[in-house]
C-alpha positions as CSV (number, residue, x, y, z in Angstrom):
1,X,95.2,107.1,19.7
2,X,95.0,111.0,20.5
3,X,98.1,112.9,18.3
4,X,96.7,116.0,19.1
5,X,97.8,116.4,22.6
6,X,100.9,115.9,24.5
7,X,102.4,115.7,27.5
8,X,104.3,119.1,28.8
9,X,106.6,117.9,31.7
10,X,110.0,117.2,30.4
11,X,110.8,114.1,32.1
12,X,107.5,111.3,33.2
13,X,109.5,110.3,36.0
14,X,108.8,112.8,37.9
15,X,104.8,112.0,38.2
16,X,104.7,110.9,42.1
17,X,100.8,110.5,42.0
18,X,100.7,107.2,40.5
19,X,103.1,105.7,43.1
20,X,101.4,106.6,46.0
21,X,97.5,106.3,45.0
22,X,96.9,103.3,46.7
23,X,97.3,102.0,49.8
24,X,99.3,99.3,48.6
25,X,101.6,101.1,46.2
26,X,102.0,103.5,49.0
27,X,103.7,100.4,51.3
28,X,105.8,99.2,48.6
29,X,107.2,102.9,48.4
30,X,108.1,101.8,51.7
31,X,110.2,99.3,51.1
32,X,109.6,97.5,54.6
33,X,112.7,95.2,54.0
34,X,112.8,93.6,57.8
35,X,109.9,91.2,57.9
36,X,107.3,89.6,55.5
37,X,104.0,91.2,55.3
38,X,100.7,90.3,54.0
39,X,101.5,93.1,51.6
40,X,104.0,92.2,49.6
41,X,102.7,89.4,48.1
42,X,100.6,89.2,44.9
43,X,98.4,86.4,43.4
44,X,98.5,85.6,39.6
45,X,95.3,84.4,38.6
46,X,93.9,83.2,35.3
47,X,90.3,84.4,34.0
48,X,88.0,82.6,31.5
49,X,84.9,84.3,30.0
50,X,82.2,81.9,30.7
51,X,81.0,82.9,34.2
52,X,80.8,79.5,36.0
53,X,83.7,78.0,34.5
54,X,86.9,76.0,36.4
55,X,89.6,74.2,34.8
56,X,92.5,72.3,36.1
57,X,95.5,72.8,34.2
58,X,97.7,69.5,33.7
59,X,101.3,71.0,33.8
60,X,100.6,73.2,37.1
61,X,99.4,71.8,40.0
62,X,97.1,73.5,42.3
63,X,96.2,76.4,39.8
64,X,93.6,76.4,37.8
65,X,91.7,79.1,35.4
66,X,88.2,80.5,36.5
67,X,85.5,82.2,35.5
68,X,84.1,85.7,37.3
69,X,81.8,83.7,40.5
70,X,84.5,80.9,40.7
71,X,86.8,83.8,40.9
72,X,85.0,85.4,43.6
73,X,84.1,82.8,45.6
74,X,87.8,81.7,45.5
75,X,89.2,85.4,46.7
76,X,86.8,85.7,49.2
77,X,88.5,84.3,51.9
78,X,91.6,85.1,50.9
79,X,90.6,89.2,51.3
80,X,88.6,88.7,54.2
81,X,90.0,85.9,56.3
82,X,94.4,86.1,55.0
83,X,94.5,89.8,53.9
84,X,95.1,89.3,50.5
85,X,95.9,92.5,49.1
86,X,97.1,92.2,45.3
87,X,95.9,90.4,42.4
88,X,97.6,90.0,38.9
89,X,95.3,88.9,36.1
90,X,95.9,87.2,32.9
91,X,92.9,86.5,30.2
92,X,92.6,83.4,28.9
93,X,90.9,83.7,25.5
94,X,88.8,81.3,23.6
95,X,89.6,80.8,20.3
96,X,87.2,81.3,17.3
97,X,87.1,78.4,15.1
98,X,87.4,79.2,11.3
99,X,87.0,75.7,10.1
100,X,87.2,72.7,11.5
101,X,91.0,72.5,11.4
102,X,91.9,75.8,12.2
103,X,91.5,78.1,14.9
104,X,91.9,82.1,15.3
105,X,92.3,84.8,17.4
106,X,91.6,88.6,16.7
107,X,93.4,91.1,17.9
108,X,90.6,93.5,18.7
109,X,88.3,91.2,21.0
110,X,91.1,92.9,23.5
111,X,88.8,95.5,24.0
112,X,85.5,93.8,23.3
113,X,83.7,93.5,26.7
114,X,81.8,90.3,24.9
115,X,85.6,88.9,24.3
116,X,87.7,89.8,26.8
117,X,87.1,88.4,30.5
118,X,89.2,90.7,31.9
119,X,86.7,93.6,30.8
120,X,84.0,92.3,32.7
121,X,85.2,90.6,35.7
122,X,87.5,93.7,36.9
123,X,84.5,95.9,37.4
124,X,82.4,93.1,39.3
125,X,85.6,92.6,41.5
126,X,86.5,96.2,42.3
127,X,82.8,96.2,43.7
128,X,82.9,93.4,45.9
129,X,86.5,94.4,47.4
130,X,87.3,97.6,46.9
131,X,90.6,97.5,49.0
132,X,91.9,94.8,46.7
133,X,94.7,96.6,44.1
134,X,94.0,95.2,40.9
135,X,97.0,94.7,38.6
136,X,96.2,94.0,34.7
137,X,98.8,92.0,32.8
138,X,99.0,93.8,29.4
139,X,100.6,91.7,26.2
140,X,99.1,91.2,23.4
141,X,100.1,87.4,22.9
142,X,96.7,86.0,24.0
143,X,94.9,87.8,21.5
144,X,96.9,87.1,18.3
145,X,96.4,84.5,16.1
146,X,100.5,83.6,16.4
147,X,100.5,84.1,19.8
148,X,103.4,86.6,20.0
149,X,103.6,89.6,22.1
150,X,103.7,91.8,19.3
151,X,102.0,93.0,16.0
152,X,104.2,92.4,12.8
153,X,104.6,94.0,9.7
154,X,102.8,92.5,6.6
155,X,105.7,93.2,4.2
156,X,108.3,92.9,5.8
157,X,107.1,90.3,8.4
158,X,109.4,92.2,11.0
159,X,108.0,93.6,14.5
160,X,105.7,97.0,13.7
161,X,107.1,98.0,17.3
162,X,104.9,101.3,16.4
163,X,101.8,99.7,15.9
164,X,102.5,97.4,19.0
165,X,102.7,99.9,21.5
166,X,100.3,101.8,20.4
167,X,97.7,98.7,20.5
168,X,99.5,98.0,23.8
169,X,98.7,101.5,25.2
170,X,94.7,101.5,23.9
171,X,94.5,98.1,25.9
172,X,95.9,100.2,28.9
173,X,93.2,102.5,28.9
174,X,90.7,100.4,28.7
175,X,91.7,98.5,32.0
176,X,91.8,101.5,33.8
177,X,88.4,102.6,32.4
178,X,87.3,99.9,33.8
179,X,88.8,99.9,37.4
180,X,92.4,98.8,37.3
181,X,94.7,99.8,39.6
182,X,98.1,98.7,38.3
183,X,99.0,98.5,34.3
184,X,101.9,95.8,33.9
185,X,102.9,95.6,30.3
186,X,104.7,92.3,29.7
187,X,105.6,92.4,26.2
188,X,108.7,94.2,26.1
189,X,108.4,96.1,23.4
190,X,110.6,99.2,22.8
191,X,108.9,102.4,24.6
192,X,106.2,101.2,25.4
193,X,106.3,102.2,28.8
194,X,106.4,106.3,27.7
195,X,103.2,105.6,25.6
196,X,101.0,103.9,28.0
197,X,102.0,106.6,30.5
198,X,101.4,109.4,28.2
199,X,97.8,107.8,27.3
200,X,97.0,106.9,30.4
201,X,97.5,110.5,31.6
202,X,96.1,112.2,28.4
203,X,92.9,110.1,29.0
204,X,92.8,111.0,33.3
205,X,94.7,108.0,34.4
206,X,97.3,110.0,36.1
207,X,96.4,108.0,39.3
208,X,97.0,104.8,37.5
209,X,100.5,102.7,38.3
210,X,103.0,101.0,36.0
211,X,104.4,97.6,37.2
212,X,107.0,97.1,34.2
213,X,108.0,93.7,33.4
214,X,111.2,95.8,33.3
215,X,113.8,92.9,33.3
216,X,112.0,89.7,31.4
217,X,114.5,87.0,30.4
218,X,113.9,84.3,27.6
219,X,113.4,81.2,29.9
220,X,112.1,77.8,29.6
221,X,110.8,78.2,33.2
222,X,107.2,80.1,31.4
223,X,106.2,76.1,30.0
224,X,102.9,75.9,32.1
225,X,102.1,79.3,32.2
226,X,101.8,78.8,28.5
227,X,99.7,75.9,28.5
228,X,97.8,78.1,31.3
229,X,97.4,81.2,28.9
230,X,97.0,79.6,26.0
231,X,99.8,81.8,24.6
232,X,102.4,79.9,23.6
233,X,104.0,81.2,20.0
234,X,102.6,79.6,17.1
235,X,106.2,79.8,15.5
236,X,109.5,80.7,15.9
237,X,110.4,82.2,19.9
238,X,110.5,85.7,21.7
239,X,114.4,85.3,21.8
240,X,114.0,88.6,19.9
241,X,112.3,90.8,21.8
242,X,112.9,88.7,25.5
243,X,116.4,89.9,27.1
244,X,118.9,86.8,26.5
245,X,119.8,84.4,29.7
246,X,122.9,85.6,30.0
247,X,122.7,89.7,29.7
248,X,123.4,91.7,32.9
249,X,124.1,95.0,30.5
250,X,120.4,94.8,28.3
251,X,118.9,93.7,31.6
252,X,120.2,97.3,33.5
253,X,119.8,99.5,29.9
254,X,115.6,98.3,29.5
255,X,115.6,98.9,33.7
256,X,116.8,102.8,33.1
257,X,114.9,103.3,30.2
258,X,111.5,102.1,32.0
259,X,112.5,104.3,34.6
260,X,113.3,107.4,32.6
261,X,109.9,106.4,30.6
262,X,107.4,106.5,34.0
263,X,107.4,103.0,35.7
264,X,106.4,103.6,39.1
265,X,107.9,99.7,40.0
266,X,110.0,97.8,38.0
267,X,110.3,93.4,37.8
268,X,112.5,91.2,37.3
269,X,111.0,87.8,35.7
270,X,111.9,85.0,36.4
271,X,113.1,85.2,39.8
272,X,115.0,82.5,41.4
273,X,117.7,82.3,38.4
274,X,117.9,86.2,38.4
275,X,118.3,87.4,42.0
276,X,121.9,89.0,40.9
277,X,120.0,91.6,38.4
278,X,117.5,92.4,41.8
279,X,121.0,93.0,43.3
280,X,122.3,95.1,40.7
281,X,118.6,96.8,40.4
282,X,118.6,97.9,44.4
283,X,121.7,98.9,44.2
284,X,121.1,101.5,40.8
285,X,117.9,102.6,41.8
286,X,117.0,102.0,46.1
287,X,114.7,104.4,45.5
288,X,112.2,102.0,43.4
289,X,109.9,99.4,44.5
290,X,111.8,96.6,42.9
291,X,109.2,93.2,42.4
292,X,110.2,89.4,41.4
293,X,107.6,87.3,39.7
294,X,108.3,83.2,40.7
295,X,107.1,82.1,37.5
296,X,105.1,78.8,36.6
297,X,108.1,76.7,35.8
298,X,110.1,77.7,39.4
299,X,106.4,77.0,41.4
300,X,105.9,73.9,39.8
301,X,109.8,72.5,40.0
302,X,109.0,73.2,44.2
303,X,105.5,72.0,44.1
304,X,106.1,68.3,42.6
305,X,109.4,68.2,44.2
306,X,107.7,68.6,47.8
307,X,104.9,66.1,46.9
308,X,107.7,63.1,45.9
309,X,109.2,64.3,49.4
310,X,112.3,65.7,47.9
311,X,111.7,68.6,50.7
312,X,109.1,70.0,53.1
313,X,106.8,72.8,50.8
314,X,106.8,75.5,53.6
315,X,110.7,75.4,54.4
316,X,111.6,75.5,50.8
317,X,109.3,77.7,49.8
318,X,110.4,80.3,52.1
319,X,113.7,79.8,51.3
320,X,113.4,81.3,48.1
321,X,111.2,84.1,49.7
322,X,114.0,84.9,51.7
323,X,116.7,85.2,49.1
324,X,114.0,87.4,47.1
325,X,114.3,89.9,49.6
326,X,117.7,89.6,50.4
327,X,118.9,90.1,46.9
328,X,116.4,93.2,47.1
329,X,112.7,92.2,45.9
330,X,110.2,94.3,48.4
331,X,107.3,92.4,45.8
332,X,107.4,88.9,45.4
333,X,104.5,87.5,42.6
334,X,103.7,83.6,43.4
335,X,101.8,81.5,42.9
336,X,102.1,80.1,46.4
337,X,100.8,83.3,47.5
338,X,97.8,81.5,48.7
339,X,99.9,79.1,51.1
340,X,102.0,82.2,52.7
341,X,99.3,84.2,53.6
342,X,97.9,81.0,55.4
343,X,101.7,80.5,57.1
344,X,101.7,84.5,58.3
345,X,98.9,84.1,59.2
346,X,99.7,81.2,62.0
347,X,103.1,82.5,62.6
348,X,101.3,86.1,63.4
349,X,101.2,89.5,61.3
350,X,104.9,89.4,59.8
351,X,107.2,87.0,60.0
């Protein structure tokens, strides 16, 4: 980390720059709020190492994790044909065996361009479509051996929130050094959001956005992004550093303080359980680009309830599109992304 420089302006939100750097940035600035766009609709997607590689994942139907020219091939279409405009990436990390009944992970193959897929397929991507925004998830969960979001104290064996965000802010640059377009820091660590701006501008990232995970619940709907990700805790829960079920107060106080700290767009995660703090959210701050992530657990409760004909996939599906924007969501992350670009697609530009 550099200590021996710092930032001059009194308050980081009022950098405009990294809002409006992008094309797509720029139109959620504009908070088109009447219609469904191609553009306000980002694809989570999950990236293994090994080039050629594609695996199904058991809990979450339809997804599946790929390598960099599986990955390619797969977003071709999507750019050129649907208009696919955002992309959300997650690593997915192989673990180094230690023995034959143990496996770890180290914390530093984050920024080892031999480790971490992310590293190398960003680059590649940016080349091939340079008008796709590319949005890096950054936790530090799929790196540690214990799988939390965090790095803990030795001694004490409490959060080092200090060391976290600093690790979580080197990550940052990295990403961007290597063509990201969006930083979305998932961990929800204290400050963190201050730090990664501050480095990212310190280091000439000042163009760079932050997409905070501003409002991220403890939920039992992240099961098969887990088994996805590979991230699942090796003990204990996030209960402590995840905002309880139940909060509408800690939900609004981490909101402002993201805010005050430099997000350019704020999320709440999950979505369809949550859609009164996107309420609350619009209401506060109408200003902000305000996104909902429909995580794994909500995707697949629709998915395999459509394919035991419970309800039609399309119709329900946009139901809860609907209500995203209505509560006040101008970004919705899905995994159905896919299928709604194919549906605006033959129902015309916006629907």
């Amino acid at each position: 980390m550099n200590n021996n420089k710092s930032i001059i302006h009194s308050n980081l939100n009022d950098y405009l720059h990294s809002s409006q750097s992008h094309p797509i940035t720029r139109h959620w600035q504009s908070q088109m709020v009447k219609n469904f766009s191609t553009k306000d609709f980002i694809l989570p997607l999950f990236v293994l190492y090994d080039d050629n590689g594609s695996e199904t994942i058991e809990s979450f139907p339809g997804v599946k994790r790929m390598g960099q020219n599986v990955l390619l091939e797969y977003l071709s279409p999507l750019i050129l044909e649907l208009d696919l405009s955002a992309i959300l990436l997650f690593p997915c990390m192989k673990q180094q065996k230690q023995n034959d009944d143990d496996s770890v992970k180290n914390l530093y193959d984050a920024f080892d361009h031999d480790k971490n897929p992310l590293l190398k397929v960003i680059p590649v991507i940016k080349e091939k479509f340079p008008q796709l925004l590319i949005i890096t998830d950054v936790c530090l969960c799929a790196f540690t051996d214990h799988g939390h979001c965090c790095v803990f104290d030795q001694h004490s064996g409490q959060i080092d929130n200090q060391k976290s965000i600093e690790e979580l802010a080197k990550l940052s640059v990295k990403y961007a050094q290597v063509g990201a377009d969006v930083i979305a820091p998932s961990d929800m660590m204290d400050s963190r959001i201050a730090l990664i701006r501050e480095q990212l501008n310190l280091a000439g990232y000042s163009h760079v956005s932050i997409l905070s995970y501003g409002a991220k619940f403890s939920s039992c709907f992240y099961g098969p992004f887990r088994n996805a990700a590979g991230s699942a805790p090796k003990f204990g829960d996030r209960k402590k550093y995840q905002l309880p079920s139940g909060s509408r107060g800690m939900a609004l106080r981490s909101i402002d303080r993201d805010i005050r700290q430099g997000a350019d767009i704020i999320m709440v995660k999950p979505a369809m359980a949550y859609l009164d703090i996107v309420r609350s959210i619009a209401d506060h701050y109408p200003n902000y680009p305000i996104a909902v992530y429909q995580v794994s657990g909500e995707y697949s409760m629709l998915k395999h309830g459509a394919q035991i004909g419970l309800f039609d996939l399309k119709q329900v599906v946009m139901e809860t599109i609907i209500g995203f924007k209505r509560a006040g969501a101008s970004i919705i992350i899905t995994y159905f992304t896919a299928d709604i670009l194919r549906w605006i697609r033959n129902n015309g530009e916006e629907f």
